[in-house]
mmJSON file of the N, C-alpha and C atoms, coordinates in Angstrom:
{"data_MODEL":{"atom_site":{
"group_PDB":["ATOM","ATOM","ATOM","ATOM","ATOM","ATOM","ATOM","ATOM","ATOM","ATOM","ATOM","ATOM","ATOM","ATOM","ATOM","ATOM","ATOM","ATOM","ATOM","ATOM","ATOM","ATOM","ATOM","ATOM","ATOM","ATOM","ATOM","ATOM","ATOM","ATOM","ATOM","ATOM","ATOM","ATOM","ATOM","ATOM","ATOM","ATOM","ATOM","ATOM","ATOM","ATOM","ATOM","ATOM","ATOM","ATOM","ATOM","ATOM","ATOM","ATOM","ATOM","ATOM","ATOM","ATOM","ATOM","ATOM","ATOM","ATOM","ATOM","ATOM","ATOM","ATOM","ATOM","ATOM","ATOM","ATOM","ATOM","ATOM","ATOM","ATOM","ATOM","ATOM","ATOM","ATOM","ATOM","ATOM","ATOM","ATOM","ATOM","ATOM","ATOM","ATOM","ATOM","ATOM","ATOM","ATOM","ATOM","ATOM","ATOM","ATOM","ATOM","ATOM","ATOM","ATOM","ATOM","ATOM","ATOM","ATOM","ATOM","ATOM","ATOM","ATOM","ATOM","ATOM","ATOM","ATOM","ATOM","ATOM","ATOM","ATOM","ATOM","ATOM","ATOM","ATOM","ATOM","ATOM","ATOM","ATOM","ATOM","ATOM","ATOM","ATOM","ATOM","ATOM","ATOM","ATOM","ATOM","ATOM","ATOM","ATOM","ATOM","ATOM","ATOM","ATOM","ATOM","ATOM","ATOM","ATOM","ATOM","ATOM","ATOM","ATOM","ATOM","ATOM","ATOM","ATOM","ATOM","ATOM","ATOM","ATOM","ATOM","ATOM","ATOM","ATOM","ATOM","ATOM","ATOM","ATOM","ATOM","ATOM","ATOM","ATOM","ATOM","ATOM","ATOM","ATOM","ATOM","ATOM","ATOM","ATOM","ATOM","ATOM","ATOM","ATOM","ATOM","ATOM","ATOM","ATOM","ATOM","ATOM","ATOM","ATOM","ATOM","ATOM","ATOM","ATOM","ATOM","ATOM","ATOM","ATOM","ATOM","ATOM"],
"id":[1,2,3,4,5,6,7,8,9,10,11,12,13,14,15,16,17,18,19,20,21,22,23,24,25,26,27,28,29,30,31,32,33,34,35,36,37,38,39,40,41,42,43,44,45,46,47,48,49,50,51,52,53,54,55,56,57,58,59,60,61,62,63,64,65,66,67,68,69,70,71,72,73,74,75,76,77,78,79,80,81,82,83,84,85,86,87,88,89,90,91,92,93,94,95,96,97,98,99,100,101,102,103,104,105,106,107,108,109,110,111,112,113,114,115,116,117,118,119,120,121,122,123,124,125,126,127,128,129,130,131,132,133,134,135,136,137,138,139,140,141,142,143,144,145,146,147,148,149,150,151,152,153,154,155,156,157,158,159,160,161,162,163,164,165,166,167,168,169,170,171,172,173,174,175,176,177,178,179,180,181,182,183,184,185,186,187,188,189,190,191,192],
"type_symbol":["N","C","C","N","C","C","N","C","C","N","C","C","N","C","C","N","C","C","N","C","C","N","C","C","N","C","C","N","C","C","N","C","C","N","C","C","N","C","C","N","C","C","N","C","C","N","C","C","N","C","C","N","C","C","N","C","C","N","C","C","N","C","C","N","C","C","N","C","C","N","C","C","N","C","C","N","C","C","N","C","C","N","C","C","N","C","C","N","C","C","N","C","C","N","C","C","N","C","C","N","C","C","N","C","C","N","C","C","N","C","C","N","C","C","N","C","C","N","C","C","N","C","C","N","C","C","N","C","C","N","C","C","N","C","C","N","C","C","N","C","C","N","C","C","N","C","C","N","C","C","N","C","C","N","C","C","N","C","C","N","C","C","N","C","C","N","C","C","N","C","C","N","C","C","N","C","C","N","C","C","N","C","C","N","C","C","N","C","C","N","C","C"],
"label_atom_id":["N","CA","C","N","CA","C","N","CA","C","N","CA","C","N","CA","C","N","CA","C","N","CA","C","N","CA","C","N","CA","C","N","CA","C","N","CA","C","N","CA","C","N","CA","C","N","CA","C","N","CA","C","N","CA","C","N","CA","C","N","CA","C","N","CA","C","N","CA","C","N","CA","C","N","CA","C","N","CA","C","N","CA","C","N","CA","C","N","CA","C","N","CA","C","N","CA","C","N","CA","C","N","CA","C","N","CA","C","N","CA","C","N","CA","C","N","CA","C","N","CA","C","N","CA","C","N","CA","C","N","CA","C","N","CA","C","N","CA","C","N","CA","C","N","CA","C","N","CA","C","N","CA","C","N","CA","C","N","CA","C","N","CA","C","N","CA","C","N","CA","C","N","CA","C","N","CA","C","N","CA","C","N","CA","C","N","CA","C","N","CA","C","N","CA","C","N","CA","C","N","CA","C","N","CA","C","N","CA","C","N","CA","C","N","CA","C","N","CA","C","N","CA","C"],
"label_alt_id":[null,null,null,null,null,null,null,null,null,null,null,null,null,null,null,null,null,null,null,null,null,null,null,null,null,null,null,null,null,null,null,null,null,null,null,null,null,null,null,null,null,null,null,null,null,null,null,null,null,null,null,null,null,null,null,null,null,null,null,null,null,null,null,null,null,null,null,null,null,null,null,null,null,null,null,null,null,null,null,null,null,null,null,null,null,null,null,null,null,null,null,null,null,null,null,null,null,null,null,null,null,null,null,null,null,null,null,null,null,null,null,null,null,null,null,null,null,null,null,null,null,null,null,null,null,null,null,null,null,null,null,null,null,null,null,null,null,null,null,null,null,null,null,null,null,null,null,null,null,null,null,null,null,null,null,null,null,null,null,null,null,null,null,null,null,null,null,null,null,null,null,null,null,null,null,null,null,null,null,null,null,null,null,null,null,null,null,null,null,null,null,null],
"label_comp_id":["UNK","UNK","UNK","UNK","UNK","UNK","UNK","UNK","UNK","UNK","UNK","UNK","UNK","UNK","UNK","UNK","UNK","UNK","UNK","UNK","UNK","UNK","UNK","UNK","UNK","UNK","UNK","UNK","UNK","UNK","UNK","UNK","UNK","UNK","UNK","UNK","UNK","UNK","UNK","UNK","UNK","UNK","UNK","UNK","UNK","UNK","UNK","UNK","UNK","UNK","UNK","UNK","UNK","UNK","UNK","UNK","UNK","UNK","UNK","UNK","UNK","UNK","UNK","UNK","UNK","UNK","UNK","UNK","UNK","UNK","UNK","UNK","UNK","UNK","UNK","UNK","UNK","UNK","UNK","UNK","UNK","UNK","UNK","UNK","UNK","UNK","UNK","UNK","UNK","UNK","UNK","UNK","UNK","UNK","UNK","UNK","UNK","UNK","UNK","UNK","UNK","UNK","UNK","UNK","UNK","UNK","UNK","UNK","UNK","UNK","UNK","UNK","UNK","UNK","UNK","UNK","UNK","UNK","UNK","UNK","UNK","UNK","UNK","UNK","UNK","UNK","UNK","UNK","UNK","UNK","UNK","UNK","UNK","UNK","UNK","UNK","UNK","UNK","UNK","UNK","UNK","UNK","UNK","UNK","UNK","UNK","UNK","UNK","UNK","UNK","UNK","UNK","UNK","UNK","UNK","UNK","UNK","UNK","UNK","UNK","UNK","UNK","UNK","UNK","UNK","UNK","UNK","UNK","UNK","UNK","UNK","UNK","UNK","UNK","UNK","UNK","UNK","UNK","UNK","UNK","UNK","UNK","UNK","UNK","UNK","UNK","UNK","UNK","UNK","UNK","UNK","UNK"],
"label_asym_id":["A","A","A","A","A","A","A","A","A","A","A","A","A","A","A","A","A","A","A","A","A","A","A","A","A","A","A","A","A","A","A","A","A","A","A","A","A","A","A","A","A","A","A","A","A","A","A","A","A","A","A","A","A","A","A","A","A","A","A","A","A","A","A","A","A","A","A","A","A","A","A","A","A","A","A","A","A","A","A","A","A","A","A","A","A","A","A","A","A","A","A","A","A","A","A","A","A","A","A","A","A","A","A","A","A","A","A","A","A","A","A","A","A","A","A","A","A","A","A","A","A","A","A","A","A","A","A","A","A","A","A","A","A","A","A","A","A","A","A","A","A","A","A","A","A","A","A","A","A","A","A","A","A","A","A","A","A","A","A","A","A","A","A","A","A","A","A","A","A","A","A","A","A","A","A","A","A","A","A","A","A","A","A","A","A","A","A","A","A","A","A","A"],
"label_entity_id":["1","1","1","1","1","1","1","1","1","1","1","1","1","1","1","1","1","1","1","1","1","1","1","1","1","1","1","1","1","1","1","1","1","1","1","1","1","1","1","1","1","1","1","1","1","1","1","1","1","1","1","1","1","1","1","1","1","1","1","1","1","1","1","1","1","1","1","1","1","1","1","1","1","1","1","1","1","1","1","1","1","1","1","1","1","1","1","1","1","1","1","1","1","1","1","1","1","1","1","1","1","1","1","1","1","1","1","1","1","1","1","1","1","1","1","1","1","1","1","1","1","1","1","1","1","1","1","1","1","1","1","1","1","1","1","1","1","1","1","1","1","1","1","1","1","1","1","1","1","1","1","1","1","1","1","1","1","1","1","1","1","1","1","1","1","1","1","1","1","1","1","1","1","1","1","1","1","1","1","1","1","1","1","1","1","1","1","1","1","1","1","1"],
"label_seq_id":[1,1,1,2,2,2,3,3,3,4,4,4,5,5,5,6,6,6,7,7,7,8,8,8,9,9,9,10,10,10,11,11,11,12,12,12,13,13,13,14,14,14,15,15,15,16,16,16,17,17,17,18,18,18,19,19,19,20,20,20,21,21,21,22,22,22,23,23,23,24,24,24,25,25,25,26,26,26,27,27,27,28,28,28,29,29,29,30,30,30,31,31,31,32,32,32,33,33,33,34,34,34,35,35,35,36,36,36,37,37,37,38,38,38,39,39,39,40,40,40,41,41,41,42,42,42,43,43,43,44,44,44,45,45,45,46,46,46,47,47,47,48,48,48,49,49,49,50,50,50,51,51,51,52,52,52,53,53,53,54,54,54,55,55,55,56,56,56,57,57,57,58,58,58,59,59,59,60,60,60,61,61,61,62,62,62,63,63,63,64,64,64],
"pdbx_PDB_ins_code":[null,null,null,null,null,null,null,null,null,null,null,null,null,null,null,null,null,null,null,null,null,null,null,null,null,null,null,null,null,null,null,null,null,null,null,null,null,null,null,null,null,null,null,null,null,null,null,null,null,null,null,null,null,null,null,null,null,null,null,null,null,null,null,null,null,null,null,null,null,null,null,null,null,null,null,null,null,null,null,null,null,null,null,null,null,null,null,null,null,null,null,null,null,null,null,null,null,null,null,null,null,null,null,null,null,null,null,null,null,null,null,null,null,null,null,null,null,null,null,null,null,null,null,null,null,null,null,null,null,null,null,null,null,null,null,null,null,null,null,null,null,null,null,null,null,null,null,null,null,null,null,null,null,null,null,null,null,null,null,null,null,null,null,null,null,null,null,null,null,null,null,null,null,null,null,null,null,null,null,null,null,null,null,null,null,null,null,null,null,null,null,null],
"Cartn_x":[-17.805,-17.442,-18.474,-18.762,-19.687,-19.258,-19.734,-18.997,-20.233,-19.529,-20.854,-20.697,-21.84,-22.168,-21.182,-20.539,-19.001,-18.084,-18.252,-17.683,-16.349,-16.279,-15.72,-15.473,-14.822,-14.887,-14.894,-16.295,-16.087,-16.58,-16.324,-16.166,-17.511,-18.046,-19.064,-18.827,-17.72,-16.981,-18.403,-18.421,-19.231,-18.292,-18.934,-18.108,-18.96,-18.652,-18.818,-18.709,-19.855,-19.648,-20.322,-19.672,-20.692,-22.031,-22.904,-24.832,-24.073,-23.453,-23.748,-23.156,-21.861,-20.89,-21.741,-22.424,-22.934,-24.053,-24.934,-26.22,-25.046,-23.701,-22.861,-22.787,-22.442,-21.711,-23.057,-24.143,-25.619,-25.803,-26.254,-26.261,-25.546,-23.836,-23.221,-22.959,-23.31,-23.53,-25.275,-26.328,-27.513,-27.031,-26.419,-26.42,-25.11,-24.633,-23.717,-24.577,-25.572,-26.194,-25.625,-24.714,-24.403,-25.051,-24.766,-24.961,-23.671,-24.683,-22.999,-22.224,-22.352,-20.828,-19.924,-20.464,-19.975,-19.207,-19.784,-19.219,-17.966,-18.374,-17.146,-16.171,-16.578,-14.935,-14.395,-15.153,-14.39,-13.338,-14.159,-13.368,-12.215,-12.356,-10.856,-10.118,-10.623,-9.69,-8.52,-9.372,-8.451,-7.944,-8.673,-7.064,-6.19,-6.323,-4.969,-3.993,-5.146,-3.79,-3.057,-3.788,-2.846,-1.88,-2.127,-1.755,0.004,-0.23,0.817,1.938,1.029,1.328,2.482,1.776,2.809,4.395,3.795,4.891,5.947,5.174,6.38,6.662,6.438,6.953,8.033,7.801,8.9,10.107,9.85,11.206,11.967,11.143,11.659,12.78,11.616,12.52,13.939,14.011,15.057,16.222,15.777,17.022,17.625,16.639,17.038,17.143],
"Cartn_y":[-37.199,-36.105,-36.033,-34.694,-34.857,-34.121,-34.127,-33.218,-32.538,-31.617,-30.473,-31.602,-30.853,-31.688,-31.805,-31.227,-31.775,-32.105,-33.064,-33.55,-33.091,-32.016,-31.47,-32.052,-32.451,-33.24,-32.034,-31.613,-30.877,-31.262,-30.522,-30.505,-30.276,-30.435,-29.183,-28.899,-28.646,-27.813,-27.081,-27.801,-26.923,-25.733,-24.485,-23.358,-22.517,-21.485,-20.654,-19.284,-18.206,-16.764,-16.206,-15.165,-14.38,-14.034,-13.649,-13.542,-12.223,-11.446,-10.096,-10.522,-11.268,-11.492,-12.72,-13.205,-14.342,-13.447,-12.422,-11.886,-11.089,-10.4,-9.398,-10.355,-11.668,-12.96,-13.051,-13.231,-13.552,-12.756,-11.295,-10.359,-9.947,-10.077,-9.938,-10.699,-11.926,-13.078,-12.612,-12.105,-11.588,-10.777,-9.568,-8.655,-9.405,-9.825,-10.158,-11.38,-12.071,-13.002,-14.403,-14.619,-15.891,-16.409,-17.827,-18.701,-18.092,-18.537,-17.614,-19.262,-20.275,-21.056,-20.64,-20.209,-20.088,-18.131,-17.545,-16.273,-16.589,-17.544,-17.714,-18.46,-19.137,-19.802,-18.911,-18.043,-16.771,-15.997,-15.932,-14.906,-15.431,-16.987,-17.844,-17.974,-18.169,-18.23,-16.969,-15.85,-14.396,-14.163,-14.699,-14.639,-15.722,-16.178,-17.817,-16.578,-16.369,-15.502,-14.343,-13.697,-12.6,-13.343,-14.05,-14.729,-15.139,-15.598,-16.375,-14.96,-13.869,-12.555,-12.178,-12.275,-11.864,-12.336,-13.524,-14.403,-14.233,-13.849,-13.641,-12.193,-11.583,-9.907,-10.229,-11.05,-11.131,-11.808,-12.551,-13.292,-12.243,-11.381,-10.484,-9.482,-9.315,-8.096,-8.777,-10.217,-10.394,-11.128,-10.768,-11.149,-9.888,-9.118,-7.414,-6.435],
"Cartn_z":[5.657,4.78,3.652,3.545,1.899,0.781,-0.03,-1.321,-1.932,-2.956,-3.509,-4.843,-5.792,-6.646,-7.866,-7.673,-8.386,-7.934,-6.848,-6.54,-5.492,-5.419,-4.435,-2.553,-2.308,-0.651,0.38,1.393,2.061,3.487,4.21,5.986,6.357,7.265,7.877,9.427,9.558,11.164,11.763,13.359,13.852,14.526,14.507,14.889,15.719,16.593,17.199,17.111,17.188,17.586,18.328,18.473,19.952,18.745,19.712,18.793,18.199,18.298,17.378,16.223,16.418,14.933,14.197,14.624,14.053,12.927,13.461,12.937,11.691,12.324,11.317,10.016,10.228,9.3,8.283,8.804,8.126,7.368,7.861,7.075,6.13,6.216,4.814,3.837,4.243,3.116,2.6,3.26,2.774,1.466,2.394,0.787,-0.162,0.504,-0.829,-1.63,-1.267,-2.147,-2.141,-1.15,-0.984,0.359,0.032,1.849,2.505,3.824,4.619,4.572,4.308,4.517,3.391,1.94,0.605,1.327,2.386,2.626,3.483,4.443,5.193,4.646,3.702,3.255,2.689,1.565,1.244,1.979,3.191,4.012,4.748,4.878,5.471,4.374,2.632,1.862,1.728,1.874,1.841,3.245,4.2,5.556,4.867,4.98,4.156,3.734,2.133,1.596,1.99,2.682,3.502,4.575,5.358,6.368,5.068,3.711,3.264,2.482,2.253,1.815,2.849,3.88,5.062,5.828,4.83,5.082,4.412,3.078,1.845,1.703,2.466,2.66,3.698,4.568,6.137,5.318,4.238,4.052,2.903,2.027,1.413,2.115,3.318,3.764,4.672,5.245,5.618,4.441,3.415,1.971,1.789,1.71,1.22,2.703],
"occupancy":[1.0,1.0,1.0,1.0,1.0,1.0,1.0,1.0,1.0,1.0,1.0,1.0,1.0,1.0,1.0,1.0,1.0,1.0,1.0,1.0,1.0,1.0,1.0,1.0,1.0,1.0,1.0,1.0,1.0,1.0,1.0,1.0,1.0,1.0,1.0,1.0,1.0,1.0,1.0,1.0,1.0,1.0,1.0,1.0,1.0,1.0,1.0,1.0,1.0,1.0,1.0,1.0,1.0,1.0,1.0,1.0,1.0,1.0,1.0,1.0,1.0,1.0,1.0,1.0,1.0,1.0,1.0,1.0,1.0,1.0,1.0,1.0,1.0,1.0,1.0,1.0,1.0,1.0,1.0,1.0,1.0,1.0,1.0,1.0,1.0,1.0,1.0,1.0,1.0,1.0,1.0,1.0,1.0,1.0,1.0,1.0,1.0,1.0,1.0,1.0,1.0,1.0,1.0,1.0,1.0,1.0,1.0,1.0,1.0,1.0,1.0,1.0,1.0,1.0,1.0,1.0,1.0,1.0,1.0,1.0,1.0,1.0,1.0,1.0,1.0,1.0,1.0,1.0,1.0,1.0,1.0,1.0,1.0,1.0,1.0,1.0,1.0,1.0,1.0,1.0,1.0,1.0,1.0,1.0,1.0,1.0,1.0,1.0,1.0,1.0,1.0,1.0,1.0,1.0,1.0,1.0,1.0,1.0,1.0,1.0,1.0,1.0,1.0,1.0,1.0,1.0,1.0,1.0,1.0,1.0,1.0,1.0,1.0,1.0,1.0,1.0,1.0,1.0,1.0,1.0,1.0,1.0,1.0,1.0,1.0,1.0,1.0,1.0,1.0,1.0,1.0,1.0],
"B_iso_or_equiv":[0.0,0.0,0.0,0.0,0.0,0.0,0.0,0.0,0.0,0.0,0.0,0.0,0.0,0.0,0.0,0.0,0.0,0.0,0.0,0.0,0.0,0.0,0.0,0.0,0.0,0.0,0.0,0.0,0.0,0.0,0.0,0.0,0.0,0.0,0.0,0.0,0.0,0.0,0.0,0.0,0.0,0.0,0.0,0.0,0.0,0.0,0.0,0.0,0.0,0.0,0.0,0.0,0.0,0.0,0.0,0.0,0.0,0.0,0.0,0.0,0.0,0.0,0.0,0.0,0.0,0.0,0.0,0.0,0.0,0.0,0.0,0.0,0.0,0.0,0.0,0.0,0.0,0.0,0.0,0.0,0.0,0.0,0.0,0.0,0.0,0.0,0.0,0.0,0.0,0.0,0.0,0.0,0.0,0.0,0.0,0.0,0.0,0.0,0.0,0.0,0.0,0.0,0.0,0.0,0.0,0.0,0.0,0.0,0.0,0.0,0.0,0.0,0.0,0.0,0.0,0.0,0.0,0.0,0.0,0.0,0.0,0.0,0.0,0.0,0.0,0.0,0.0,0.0,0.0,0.0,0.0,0.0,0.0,0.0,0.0,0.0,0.0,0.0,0.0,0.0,0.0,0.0,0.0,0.0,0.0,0.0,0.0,0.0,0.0,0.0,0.0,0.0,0.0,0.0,0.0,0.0,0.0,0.0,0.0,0.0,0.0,0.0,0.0,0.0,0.0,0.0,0.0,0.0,0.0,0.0,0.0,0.0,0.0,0.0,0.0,0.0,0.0,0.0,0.0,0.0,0.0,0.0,0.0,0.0,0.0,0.0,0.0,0.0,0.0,0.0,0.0,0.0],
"pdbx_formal_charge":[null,null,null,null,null,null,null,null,null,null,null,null,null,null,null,null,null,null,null,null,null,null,null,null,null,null,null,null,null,null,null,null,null,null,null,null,null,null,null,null,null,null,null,null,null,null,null,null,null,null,null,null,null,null,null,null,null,null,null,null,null,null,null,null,null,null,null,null,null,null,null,null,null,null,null,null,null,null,null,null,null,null,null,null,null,null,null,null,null,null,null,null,null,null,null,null,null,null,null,null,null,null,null,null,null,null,null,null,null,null,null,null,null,null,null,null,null,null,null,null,null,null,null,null,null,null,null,null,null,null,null,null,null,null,null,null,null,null,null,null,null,null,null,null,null,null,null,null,null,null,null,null,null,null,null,null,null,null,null,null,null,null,null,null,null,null,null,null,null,null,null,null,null,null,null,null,null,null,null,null,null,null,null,null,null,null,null,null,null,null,null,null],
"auth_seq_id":[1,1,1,2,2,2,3,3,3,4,4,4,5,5,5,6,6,6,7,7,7,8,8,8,9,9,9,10,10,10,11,11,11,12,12,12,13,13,13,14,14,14,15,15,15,16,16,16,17,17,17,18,18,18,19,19,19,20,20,20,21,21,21,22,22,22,23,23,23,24,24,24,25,25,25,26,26,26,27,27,27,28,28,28,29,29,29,30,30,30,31,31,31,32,32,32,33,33,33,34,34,34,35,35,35,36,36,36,37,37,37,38,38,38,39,39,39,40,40,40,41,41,41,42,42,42,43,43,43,44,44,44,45,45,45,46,46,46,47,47,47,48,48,48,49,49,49,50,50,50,51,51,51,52,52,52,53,53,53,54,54,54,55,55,55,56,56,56,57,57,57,58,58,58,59,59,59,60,60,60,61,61,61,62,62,62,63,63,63,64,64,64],
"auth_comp_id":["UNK","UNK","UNK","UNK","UNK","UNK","UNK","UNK","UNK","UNK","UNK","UNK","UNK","UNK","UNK","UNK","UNK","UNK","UNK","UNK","UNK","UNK","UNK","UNK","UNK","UNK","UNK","UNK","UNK","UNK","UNK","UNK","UNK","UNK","UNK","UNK","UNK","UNK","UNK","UNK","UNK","UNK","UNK","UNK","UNK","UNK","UNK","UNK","UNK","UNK","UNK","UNK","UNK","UNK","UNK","UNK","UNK","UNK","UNK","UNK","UNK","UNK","UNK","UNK","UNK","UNK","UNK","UNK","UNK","UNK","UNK","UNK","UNK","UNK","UNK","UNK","UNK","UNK","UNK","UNK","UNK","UNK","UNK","UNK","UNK","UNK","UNK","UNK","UNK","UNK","UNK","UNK","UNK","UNK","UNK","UNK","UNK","UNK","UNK","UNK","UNK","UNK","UNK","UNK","UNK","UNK","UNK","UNK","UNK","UNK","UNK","UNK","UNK","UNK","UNK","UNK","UNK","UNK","UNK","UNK","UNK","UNK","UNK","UNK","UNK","UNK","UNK","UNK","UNK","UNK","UNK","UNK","UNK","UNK","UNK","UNK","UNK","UNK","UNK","UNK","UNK","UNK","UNK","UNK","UNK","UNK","UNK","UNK","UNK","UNK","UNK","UNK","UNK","UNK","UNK","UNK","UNK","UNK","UNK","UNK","UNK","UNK","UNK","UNK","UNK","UNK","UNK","UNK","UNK","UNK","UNK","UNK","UNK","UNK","UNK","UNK","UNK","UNK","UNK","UNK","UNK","UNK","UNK","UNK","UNK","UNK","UNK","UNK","UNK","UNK","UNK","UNK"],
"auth_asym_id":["A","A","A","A","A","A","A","A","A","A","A","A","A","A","A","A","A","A","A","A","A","A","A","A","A","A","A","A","A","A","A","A","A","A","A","A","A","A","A","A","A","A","A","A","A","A","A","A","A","A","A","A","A","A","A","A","A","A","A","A","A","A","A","A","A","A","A","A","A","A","A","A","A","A","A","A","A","A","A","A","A","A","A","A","A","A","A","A","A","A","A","A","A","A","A","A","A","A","A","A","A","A","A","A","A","A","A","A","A","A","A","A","A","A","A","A","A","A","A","A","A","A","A","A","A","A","A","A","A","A","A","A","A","A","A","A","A","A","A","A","A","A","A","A","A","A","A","A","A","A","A","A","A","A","A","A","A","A","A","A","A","A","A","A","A","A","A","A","A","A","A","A","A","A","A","A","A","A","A","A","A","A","A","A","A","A","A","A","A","A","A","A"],
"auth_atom_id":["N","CA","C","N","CA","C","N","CA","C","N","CA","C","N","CA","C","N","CA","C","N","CA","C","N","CA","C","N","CA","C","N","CA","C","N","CA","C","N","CA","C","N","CA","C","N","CA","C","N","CA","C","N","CA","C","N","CA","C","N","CA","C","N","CA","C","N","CA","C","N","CA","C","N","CA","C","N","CA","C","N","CA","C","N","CA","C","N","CA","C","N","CA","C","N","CA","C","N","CA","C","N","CA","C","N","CA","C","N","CA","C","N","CA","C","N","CA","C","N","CA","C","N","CA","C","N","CA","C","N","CA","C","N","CA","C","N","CA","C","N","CA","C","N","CA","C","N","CA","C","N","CA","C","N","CA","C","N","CA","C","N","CA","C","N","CA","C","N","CA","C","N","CA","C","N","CA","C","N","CA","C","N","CA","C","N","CA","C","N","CA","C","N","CA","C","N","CA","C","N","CA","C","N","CA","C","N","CA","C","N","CA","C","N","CA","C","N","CA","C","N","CA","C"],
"pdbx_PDB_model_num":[1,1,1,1,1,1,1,1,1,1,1,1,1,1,1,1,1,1,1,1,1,1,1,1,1,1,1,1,1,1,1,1,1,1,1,1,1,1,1,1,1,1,1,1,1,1,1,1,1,1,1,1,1,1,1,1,1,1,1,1,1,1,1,1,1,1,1,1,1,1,1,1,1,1,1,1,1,1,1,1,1,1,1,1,1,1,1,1,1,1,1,1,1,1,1,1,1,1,1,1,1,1,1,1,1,1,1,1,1,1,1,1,1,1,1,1,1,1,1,1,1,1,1,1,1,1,1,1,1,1,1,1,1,1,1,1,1,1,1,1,1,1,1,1,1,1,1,1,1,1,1,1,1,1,1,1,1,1,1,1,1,1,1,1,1,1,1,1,1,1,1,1,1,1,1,1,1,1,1,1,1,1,1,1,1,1,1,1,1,1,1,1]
}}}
């Protein structure tokens, strides 16, 4: 395991995409100005939260 320089403990998962989504992933971490690992955690942090959004709408709607 290694960590960023504050110490943070992180992974480095090898992962997989087809060649087009891989070049799509590159390129929008390009213009957005990040590394794409700093883009993709982004983008798993905001599925998480929708993923937990969804969760807490399903239990809303079966109270009400």
């Amino acid at each position: 395991m290694n960590t960023y320089d504050d110490g943070v403990a992180v992974e480095r998962p090898t992962i997989s995409f087809a060649d087009d989504l891989a070049a799509a992933v590159r390129a929008a971490a390009d213009a957005d100005a990040e590394n794409t690992s700093a883009w993709l955690a982004e983008a798993a942090r905001r599925r998480l939260a929708t993923r937990g959004l969804g969760e807490l709408v399903a239990e809303w709607e079966r109270e009400h």
